[in-house]
RODO-2510 file (C-alpha; in nm, 4 decimals, decimal comma):
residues 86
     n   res          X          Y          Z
     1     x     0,6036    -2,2934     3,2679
     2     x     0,8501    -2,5868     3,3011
     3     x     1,1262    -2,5162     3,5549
     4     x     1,4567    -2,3797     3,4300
     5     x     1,6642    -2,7032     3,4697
     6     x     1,3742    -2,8529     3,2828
     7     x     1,3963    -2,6195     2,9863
     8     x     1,7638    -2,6169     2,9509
     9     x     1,7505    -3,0311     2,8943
    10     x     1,4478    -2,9616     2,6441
    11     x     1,6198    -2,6394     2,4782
    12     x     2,0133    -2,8547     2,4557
    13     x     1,8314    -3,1387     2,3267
    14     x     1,6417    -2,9402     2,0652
    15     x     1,8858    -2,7312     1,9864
    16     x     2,1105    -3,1034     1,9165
    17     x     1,8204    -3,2374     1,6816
    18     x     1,8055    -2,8674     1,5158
    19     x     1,4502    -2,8267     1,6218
    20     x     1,5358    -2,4805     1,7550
    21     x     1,7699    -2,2454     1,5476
    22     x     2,1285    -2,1825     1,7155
    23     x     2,1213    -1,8365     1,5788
    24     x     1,9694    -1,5117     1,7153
    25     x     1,7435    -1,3307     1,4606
    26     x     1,7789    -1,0057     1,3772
    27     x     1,4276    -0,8742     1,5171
    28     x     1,2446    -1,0059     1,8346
    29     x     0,8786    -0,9097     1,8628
    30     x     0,7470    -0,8742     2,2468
    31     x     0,4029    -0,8914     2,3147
    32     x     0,1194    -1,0476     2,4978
    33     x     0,0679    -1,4368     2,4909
    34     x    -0,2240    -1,5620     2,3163
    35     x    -0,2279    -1,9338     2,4311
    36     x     0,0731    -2,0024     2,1409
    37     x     0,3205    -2,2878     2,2298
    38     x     0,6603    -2,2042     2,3619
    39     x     0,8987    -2,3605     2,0895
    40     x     1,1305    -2,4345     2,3941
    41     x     0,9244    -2,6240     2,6654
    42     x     0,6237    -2,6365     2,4803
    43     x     0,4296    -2,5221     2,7389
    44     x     0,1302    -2,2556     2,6457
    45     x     0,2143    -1,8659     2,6390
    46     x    -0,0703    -1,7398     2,8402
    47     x    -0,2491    -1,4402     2,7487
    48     x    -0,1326    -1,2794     3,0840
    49     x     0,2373    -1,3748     3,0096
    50     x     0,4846    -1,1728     2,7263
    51     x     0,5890    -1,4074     2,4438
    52     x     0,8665    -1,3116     2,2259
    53     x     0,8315    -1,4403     1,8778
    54     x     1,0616    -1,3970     1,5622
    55     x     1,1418    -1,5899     1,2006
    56     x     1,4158    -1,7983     1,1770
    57     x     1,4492    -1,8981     0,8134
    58     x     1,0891    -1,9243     0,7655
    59     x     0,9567    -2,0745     1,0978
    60     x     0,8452    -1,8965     1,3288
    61     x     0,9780    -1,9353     1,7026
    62     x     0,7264    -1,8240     1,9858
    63     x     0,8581    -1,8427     2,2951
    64     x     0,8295    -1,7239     2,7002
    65     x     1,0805    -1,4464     2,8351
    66     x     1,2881    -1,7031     3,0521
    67     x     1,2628    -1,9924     2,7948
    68     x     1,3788    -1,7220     2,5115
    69     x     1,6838    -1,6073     2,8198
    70     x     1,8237    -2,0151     2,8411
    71     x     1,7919    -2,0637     2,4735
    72     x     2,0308    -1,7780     2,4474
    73     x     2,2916    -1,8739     2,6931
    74     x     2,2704    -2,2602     2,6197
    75     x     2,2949    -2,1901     2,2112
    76     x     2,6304    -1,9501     2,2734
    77     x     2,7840    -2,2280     2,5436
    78     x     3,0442    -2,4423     2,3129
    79     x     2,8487    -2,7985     2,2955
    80     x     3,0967    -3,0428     2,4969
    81     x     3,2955    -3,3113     2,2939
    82     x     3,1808    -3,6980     2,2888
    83     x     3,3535    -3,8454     2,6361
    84     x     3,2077    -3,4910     2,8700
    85     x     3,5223    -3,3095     2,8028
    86     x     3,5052    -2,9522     2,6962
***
């Protein structure tokens, strides 16, 4: 898996170009990793590793533990204005 400064520049810039949803779901499945891609770093959920995996509006989101922990703090964080100010 990508480092976590890695995957918070891939999960901000995703989340920017809406390719990841900025809204929790309502149910998270756990379980093991069967070699899906990680819609946040798109690295491989190994079959040794947990994935957690849900539906957001029809498209299902697969992703590691720590990737699915900085998609949830980066999506609450208020998205700074044009110009870096907050």
């Amino acid at each position: 898996m990508a480092s976590d400064t890695r995957v918070r520049a891939i999960v901000r810039l995703k989340l920017e170009s809406q390719l990841l949803p900025r809204t929790a779901a309502g149910r998270v499945w756990a379980g093991p990793g069967n070699n899906e891609v990680c819609s946040a770093c798109d690295d491989p959920v190994r079959k040794t590793q947990t994935v957690y995996e849900w539906d957001a509006d029809g498209v299902k989101v697969t992703m590691h533990v720590r990737c699915y922990e900085i998609w949830n703090t980066v999506r609450q964080r208020r998205p700074l204005r044009r110009g870096g100010r907050s």
